[in-house]
C-alpha positions in Angstrom: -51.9 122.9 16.1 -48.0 122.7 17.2 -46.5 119.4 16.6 -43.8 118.1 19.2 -41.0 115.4 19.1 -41.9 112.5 21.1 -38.8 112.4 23.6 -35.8 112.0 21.4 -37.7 109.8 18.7 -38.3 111.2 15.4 -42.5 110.8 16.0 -44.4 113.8 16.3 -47.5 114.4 18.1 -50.1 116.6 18.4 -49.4 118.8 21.8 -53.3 118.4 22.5 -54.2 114.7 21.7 -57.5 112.9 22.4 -58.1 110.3 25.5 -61.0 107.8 26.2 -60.7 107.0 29.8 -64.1 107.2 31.4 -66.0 108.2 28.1 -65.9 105.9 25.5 -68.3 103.0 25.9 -69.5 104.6 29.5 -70.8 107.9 28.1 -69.8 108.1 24.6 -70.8 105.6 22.4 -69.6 104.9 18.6 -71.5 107.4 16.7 -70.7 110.1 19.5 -67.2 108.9 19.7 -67.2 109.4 15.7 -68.2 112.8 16.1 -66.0 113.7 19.1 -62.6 112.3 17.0 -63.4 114.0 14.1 -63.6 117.2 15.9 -60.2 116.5 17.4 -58.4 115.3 13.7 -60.0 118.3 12.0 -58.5 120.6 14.9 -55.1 118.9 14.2 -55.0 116.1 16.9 -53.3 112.9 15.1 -53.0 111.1 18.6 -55.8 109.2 20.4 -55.4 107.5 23.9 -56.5 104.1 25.1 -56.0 101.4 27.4 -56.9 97.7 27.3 -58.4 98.3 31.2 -60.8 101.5 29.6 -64.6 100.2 30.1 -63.5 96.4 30.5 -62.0 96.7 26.4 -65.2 98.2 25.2 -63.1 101.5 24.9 -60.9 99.8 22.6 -64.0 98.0 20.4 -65.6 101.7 20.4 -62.4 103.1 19.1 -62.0 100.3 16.3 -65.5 100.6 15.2 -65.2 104.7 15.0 -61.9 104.9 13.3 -63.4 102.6 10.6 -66.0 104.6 9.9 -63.9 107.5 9.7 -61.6 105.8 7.3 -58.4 107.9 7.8 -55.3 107.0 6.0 -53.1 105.0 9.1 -50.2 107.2 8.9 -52.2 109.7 9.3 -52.6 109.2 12.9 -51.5 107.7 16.1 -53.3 104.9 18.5 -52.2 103.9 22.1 -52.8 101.2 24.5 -51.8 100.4 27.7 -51.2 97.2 29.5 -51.8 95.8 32.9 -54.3 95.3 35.2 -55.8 92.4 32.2 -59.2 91.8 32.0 -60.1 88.5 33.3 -59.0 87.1 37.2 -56.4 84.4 36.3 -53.1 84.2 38.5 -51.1 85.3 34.9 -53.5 87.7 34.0 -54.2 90.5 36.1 -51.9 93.2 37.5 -49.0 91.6 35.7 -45.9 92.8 33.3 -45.1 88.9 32.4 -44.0 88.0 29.1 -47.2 85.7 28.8 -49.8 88.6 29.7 -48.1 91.3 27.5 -47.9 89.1 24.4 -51.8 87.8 24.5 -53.0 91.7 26.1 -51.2 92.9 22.7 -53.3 90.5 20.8 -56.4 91.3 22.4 -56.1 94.9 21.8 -55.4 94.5 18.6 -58.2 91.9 17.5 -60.7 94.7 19.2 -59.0 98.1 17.8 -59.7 95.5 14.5 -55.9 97.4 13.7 -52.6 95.5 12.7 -50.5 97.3 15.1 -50.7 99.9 17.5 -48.5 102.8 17.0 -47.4 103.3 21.2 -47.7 100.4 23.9 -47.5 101.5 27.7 -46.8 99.3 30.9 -49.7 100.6 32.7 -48.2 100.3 35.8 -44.7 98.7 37.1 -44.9 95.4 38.1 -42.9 94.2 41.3 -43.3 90.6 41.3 -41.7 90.8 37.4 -38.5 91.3 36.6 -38.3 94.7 34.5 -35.9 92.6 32.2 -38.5 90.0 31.5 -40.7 92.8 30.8 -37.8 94.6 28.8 -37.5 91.7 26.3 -41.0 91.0 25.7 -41.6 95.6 24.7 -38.5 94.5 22.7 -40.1 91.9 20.4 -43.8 93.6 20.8 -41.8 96.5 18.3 -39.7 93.6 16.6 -43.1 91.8 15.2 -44.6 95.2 14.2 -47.5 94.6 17.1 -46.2 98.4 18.5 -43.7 100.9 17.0 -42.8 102.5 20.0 -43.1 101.6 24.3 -43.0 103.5 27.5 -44.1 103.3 30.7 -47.2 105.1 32.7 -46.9 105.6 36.7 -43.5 104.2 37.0 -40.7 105.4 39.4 -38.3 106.9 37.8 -35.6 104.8 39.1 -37.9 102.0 37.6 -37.3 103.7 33.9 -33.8 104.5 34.4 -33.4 100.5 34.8 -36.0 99.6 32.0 -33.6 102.1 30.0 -29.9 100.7 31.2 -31.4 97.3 30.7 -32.4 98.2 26.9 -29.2 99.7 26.2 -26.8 96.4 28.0 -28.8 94.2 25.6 -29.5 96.6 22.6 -33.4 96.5 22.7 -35.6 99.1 21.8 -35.9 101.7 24.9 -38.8 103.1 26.6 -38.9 106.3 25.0 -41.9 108.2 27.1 -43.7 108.1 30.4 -47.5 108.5 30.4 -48.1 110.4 34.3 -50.6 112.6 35.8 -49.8 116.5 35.8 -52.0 119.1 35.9 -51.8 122.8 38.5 -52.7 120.0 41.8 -50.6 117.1 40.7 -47.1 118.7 39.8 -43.9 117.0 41.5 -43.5 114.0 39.9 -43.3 115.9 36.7 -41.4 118.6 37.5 -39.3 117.1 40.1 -38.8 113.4 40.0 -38.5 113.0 36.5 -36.5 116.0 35.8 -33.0 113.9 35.4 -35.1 111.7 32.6 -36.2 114.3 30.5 -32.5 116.0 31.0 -29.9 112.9 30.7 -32.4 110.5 28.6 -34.4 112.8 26.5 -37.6 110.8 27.6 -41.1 111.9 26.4 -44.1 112.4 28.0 -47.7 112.1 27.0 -49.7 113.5 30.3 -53.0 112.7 31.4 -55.4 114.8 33.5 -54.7 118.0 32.9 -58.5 119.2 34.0 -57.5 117.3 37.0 -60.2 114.6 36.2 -62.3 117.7 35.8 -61.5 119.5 39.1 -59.9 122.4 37.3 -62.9 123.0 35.2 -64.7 124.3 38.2 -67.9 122.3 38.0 -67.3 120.7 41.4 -67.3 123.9 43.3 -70.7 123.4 44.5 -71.2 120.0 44.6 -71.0 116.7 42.3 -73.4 117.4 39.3 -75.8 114.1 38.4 -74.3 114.3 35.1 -70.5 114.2 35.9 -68.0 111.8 36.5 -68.3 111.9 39.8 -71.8 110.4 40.0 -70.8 107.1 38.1 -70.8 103.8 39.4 -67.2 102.8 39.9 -66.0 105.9 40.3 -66.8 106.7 44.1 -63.1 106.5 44.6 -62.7 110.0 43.0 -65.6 111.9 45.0 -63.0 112.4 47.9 -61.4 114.6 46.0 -64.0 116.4 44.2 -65.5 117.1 47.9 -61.6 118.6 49.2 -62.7 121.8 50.7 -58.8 122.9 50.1 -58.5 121.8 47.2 -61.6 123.5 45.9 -60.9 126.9 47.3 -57.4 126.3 45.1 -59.5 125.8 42.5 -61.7 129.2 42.9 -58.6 131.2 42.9 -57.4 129.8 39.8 -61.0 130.4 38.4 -60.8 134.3 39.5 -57.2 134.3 38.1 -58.7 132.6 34.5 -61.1 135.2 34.5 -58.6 138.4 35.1 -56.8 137.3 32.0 -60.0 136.8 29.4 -60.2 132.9 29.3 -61.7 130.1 30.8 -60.6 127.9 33.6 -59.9 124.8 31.6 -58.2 125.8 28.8 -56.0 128.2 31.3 -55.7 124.4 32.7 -54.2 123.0 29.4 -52.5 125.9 28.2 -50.6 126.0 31.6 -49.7 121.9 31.0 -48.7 123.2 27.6 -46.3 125.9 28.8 -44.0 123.0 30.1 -41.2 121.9 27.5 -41.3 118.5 28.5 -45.0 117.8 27.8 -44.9 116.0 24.1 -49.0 116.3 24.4 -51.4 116.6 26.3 -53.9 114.4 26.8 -57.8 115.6 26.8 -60.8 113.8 27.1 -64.6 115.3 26.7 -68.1 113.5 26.7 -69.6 116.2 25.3 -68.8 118.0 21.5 -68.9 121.2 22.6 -66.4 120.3 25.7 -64.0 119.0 23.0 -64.3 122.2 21.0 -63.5 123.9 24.6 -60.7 121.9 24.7 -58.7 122.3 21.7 -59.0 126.6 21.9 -56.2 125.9 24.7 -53.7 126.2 21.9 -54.8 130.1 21.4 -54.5 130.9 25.1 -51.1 129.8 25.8 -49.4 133.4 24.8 -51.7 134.8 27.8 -50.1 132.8 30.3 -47.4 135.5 30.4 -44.1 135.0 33.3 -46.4 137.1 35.5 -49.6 134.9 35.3 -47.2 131.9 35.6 -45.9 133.8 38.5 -49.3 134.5 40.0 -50.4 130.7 40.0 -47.4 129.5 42.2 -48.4 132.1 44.3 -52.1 130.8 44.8 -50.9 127.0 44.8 -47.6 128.0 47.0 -49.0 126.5 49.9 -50.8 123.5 48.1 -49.6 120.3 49.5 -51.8 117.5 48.3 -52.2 115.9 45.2 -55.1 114.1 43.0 -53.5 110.9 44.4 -53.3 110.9 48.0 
């Protein structure tokens, strides 16, 4: 396993690191989730992804329960959450950034991780009914009380960071230090474009999600929605749009082709690709299956195969690509 710098902060993580969105609680219970994190730790992985919003909190009480059974030594690993969208209806908390809502959501998580802190706190989403220094000062004394060691944002603007920063530094608070986006081969620009100036003037770190394109890129959509997939779940029609792109798709068959002219699979020629990019810090995978996760962390052998001439040859077949996982 290679081990990057967080942004500019002395933390290191894992470049492949361990998600929970969709699975835990909704296909992967504790025992599973045991067995799926333990995978991941013995492959190296020392960073596992959550988010107060993941299955209502139950992804967060599955998480708790599974690292205490594992019993690893804290520092031996890193936990996330993720604040925002709250889990109950009231006016001050849902889709909010308020000092009132971050301070109780950091509570909550914490009471059902069962953990005394978390080791990095994201703003979910950016909040424009908040003022980002309101939101500023409460990250601030979330890391001052030892509730979080580090914050960042997930799915903001970048001009909404560079103020979040600017508004640190007037006031010396802690920063944000990384960005949590979506990048994979489909979903590139705000990566590789927008956020360029952050990763060049503010060293900012980045801990990217979707890398299998909420498993577009693994090819298992290419003839349909499988019963057994994402896809098919309750609450998750809003994705079958994209799994049903006929250009997208046909992307998505070259790149298999291409995967298979060079000796590997499509998803870890997926991950390796995210990997190739200097300003990923990790990248994020998820699995519901064990033998998916073992899939998932072989990335980190394929990566010398994606040679200047492969890299070369996927611009070419995603040249004329212009839609993204979002819109």
């Amino acid at each position: 396993m290679e081990y990057r710098h967080l942004g500019k902060t002395g933390l290191r993580v894992s470049a492949l690191s361990y998600g929970s969105w969709v699975t835990f609680h909704t296909q992967v219970g504790i025992d599973a989730a045991v067995e799926s994190m333990s995978i991941a730790y013995e492959s190296g992985v020392n960073f596992f992804d959550n988010a107060e919003v993941y299955a209502s909190g139950k992804s967060e009480e599955v998480m708790g329960a599974a690292l205490k059974k594992l019993g690893w030594r804290r520092g031996s690993y890193l936990v996330s959450t993720k604040l925002f969208w709250g889990l109950n209806e009231s006016i001050n908390e849902k889709n909010t950034l308020n000092r009132k809502y971050l301070i109780e959501a950091m509570n909550g998580s914490l009471k059902r991780f069962d953990l005394d802190h978390v080791d990095l706190v994201f703003c979910h989403r950016p909040d424009a009914e908040t003022p980002i220094e309101e939101t500023v000062w409460a990250m601030h004394n979330l890391i001052e009380w030892g509730k979080a060691l580090y914050w960042g944002t997930s799915e903001w603007s970048a001009s909404e960071i560079v103020s979040a920063i600017e508004i640190a530094e007037r006031h010396h608070l802690h920063k944000p230090v990384m960005e949590q986006p979506q990048y994979n081969l489909l979903w590139r620009d705000r990566m590789e474009k927008e956020y360029a100036r952050l990763f060049k003037d503010y060293g900012y770190g980045s801990t990217i999600f979707s890398p299998l394109g909420a498993g577009l890129l693994t090819g298992k959509y290419n003839n349909g929605i499988p019963a057994d997939s994402r896809g098919a779940l309750s609450g998750y029609e809003w994705l079958r749009e994209k799994f049903t792109d006929q250009e997208a798709l046909e992307k998505v068959k070259q790149l298999g082709k291409l995967a298979e002219d060079i000796g590997i699979t499509l998803p870890k020629m997926a991950i390796a690709w995210c990997l190739k990019n200097p300003n990923v810090s990790t990248v994020i995978t998820g699995a519901s299956r064990v033998e998916q996760m073992r899939e998932n962390m072989k990335a980190m052998e394929e990566v010398d195969k994606l040679t200047p001439d492969v890299m070369t040859r996927i611009d070419e077949i995603l040249s004329n690509y212009k839609k993204n996982l979002n819109g």
